[in-house]
N, C-alpha and C positions, 0 to 999 in steps of 0.2 A: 592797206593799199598804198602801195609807191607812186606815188605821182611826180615825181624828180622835181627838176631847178622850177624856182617861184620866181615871178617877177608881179609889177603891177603896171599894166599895160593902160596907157592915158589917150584919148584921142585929142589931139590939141589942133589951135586954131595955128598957130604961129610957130614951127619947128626951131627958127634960130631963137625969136624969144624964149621959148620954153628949154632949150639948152642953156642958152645962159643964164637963166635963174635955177636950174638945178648943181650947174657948175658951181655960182654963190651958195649951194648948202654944201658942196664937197664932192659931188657927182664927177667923174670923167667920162668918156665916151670910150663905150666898150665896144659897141657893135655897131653895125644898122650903115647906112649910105644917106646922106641929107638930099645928091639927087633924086633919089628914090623916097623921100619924105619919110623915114624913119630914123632911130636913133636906139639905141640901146645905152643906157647911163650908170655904171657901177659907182657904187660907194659901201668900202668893205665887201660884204656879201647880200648889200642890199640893190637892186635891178630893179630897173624903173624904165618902161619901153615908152616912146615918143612918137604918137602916130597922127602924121598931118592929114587929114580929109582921106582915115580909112572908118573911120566910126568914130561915135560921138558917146563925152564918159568914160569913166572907167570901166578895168575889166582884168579881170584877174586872171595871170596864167599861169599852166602850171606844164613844161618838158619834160615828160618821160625821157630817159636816157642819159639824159646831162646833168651836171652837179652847177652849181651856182656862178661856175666859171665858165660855163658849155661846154666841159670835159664831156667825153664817153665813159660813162659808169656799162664797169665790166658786165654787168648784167641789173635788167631793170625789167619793168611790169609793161607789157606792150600794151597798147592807147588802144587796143582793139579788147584786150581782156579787162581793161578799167571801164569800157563802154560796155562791153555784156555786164560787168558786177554793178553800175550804176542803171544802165535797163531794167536788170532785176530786181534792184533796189525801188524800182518804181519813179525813177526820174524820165524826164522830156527830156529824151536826146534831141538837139539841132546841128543844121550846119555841118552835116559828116560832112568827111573828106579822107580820099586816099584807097587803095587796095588790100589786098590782104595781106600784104606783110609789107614793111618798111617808115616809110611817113606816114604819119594820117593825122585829123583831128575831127572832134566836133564838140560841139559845144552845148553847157546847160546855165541853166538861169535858177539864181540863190533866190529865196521866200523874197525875199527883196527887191529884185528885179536887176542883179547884178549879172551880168555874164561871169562862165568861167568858164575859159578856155583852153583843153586838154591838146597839146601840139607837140606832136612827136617828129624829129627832122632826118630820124633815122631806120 
């Protein structure tokens, strides 16, 4: 199963403090709008998302479609064929979202109690 570009998505208190202490490890700003209380943080191939008062904690994502840079990979596993093999598998789907073809996501929860969250944007 392809589950394309990883990031680890953080819910934080403080969006400008928590940029500038990922900046002090090497982080720049790849994505996201700070009006909009988000951030996306590159360093190398590692992505780290910044979300102010959308949820609390960590939570792991994973975009079908996109490679580590949010390129369009020519072909990927659509977020709807990764939720029937994970349904099947016997996991709790939460949180769907989307139609039957294009975007979508929803979400499941590791033995741990970690979300992980399957977002497709295309």
């Amino acid at each position: 199963m392809e589950l394309g570009a990883f990031s680890i998505s953080l819910g934080v208190k403080d969006l400008a403090k928590s940029k500038t202490f990922y900046e002090a490890l090497g982080f720049s700003q790849f994505a996201g709008n700070e009006d909009h209380k988000y951030l996306i943080m590159k360093n190398g191939e590692t992505l780290v998302g910044l979300f102010e008062g959308m949820f609390e904690g960590p939570m792991l994502t994973f975009n079908p479609g996109w490679d580590q840079s949010a390129g369009e990979l020519p072909s990927f596993e659509d977020v709807r064929d990764i939720k029937a093999k994970l349904k099947a598998a016997g996991l709790d789907i939460q949180n769907e979202g989307g139609g039957d073809s294009g975007p979508g996501s929803f979400m499941v929860i590791d033995p741990d109690g970690y979300p992980v969250l399957i977002d497709q944007h295309r």
